[in-house]
Rosetta silent file (secondary structure, phi, psi, omega in degrees, C-alpha in Angstrom):
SEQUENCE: XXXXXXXXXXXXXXXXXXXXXXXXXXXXXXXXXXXXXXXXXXXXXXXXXXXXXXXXXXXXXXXXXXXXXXXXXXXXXXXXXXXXXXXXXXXXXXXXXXXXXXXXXXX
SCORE:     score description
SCORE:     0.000 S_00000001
   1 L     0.000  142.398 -174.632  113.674  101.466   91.412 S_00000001
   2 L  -124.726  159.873  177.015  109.987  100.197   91.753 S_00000001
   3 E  -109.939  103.889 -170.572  107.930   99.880   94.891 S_00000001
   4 E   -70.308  159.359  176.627  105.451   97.085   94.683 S_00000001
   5 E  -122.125  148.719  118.861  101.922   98.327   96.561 S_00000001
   6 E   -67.943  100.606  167.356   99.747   95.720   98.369 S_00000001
   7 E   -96.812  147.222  173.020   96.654   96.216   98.533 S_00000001
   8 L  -143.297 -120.034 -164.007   93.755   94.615  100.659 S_00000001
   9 L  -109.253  -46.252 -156.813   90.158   95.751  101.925 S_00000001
  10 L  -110.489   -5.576  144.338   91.426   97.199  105.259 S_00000001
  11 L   179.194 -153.646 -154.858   94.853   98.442  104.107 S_00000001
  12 E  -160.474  147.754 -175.515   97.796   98.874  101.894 S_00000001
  13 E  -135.775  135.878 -171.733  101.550   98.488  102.138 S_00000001
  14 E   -95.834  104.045 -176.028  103.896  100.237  100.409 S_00000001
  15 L   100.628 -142.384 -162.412  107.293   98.465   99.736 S_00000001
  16 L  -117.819   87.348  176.915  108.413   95.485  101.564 S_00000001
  17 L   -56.578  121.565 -171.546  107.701   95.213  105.421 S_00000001
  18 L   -48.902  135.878  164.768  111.352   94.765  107.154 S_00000001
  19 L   -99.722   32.276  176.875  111.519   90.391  108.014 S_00000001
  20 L  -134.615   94.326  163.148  113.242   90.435  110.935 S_00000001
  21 L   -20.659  -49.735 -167.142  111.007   91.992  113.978 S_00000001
  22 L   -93.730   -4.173  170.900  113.592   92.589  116.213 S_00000001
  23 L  -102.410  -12.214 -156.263  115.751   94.859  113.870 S_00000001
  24 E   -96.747  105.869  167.082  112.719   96.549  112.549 S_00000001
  25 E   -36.146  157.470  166.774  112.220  100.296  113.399 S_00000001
  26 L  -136.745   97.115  179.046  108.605  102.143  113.482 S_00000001
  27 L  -103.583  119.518 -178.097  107.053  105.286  113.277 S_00000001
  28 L   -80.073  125.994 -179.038  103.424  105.747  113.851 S_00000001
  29 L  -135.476 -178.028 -178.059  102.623  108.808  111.348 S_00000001
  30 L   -58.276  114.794  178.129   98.762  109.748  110.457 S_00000001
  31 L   100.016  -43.809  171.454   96.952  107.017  108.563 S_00000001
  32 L   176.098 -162.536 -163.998   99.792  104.662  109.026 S_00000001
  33 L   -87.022  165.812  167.233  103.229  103.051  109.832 S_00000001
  34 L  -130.960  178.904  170.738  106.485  103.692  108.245 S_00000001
  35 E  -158.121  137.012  152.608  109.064  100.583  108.944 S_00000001
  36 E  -154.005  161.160 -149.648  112.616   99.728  107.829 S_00000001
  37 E   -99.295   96.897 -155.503  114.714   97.517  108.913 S_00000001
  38 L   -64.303   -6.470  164.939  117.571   99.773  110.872 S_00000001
  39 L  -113.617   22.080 -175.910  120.736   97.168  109.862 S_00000001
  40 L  -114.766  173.979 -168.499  119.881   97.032  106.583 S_00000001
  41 L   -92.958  118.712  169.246  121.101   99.514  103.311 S_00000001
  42 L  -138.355  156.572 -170.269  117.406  100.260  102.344 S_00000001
  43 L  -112.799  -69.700 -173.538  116.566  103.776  100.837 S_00000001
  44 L   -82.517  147.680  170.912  113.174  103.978  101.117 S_00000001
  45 L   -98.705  161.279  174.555  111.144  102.749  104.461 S_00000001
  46 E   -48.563 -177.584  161.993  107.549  100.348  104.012 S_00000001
  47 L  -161.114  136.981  176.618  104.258  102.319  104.827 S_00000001
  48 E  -113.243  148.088  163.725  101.634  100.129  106.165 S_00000001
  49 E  -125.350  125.884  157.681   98.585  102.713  105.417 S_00000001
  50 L  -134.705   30.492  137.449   95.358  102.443  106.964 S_00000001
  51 L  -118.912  103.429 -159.230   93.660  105.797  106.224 S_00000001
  52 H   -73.617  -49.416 -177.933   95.086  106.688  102.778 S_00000001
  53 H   -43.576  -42.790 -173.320   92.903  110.133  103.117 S_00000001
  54 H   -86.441  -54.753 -172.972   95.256  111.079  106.216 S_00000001
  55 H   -54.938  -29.268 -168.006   98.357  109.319  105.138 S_00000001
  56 H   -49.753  -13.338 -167.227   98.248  110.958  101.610 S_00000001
  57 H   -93.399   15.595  170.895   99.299  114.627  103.309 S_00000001
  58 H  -131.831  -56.185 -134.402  102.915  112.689  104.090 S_00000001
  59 H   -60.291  -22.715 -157.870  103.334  109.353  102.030 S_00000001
  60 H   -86.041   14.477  143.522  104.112  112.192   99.068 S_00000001
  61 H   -55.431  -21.843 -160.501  107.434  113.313  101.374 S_00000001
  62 H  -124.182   -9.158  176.119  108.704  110.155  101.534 S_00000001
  63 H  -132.753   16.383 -166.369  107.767  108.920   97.896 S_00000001
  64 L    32.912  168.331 -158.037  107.160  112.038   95.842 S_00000001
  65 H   -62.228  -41.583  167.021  104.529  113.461   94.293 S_00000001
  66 H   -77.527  -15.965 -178.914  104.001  111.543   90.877 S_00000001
  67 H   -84.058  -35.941  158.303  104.234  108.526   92.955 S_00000001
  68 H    -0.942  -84.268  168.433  101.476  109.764   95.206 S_00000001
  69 H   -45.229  -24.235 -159.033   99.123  109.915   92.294 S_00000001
  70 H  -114.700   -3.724  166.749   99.724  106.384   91.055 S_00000001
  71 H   -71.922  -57.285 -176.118   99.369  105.422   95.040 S_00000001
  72 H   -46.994  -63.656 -171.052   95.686  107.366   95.332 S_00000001
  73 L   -50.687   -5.640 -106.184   95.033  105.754   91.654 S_00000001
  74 L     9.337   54.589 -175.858   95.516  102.346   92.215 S_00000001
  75 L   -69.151  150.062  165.722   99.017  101.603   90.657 S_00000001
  76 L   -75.758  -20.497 -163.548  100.280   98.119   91.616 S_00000001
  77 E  -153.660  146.914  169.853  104.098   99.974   91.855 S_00000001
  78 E  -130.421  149.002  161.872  105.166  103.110   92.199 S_00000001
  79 L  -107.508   92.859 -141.266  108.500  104.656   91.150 S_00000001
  80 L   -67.398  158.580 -165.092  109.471  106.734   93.973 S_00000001
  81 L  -132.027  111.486  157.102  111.138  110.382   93.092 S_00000001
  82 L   -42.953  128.804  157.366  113.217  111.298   97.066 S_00000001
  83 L   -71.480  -63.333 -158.352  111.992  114.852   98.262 S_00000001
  84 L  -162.391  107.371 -175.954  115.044  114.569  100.692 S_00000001
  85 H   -68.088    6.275  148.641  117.322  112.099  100.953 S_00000001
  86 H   -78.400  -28.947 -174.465  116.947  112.560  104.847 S_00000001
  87 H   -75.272  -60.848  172.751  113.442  112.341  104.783 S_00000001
  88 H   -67.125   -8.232 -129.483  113.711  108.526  102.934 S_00000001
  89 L  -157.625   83.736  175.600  116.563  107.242  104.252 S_00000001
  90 L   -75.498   14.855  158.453  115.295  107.162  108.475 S_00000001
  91 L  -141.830   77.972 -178.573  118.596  106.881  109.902 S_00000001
  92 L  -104.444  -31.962 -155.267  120.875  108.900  107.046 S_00000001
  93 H   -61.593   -3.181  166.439  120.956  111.692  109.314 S_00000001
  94 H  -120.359   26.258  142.787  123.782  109.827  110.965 S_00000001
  95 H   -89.620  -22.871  173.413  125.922  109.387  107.887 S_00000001
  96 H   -94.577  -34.701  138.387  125.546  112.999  107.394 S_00000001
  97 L   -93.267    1.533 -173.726  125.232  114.064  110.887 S_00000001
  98 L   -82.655  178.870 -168.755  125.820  111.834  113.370 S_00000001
  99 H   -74.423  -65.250 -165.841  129.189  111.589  115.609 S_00000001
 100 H   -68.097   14.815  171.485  131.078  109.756  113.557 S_00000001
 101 H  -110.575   -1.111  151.847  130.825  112.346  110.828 S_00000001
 102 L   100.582   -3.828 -177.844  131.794  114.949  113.366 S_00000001
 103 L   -90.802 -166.437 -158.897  128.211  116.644  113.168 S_00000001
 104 L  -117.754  156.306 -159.013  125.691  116.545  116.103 S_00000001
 105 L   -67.565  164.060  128.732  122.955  114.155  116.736 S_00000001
 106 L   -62.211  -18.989 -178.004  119.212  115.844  116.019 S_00000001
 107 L   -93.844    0.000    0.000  117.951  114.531  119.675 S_00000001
């Protein structure tokens, strides 16, 4: 699976930014957004980044470590390696943990 990167002057987006507003989840992390689109089967979430220096001490959690490098380098795509498929996947924790899998919620 490849990730296309977007780059511009004032910041860079990693994947595909979710197109429907009103389904699309957010997390403000250091440096920049994460996004996915919460009814769709997506693996990875976007990253809008717009301090790379701050985001870089996360984006390699959610897109591993050689893809990191080819983010900092200027790759056009990266080919993400999952740390933890909880960690990429922002709402797996409720196929693996959630009520209807008989485990308990994290909140």
């Amino acid at each position: 699976m490849t990730i296309p990167i977007l780059r511009t002057d004032e910041y860079l987006i990693i994947g595909t930014v979710p197109p429907h507003p009103e389904r699309t989840a957010m997390v403000e992390a250091d440096g920049g957004l994460l996004m996915w689109d919460e009814l769709a089967d997506t693996i990875y979430p976007a990253a809008k980044v717009f301090d790379l220096d701050r985001a870089a001490d996360w984006l390699w959690e959610i897109y591993g470590a050689e893809s990191i490098r080819g983010i900092l380098g200027g790759d056009d795509d990266i080919d993400p390696v999952a740390v933890s498929p909880c960690c990429v996947r922002p709402n797996g924790w409720r196929t693996s943990n959630g009520p209807e899998a008989g485990g308990r919620s994290p909140h």
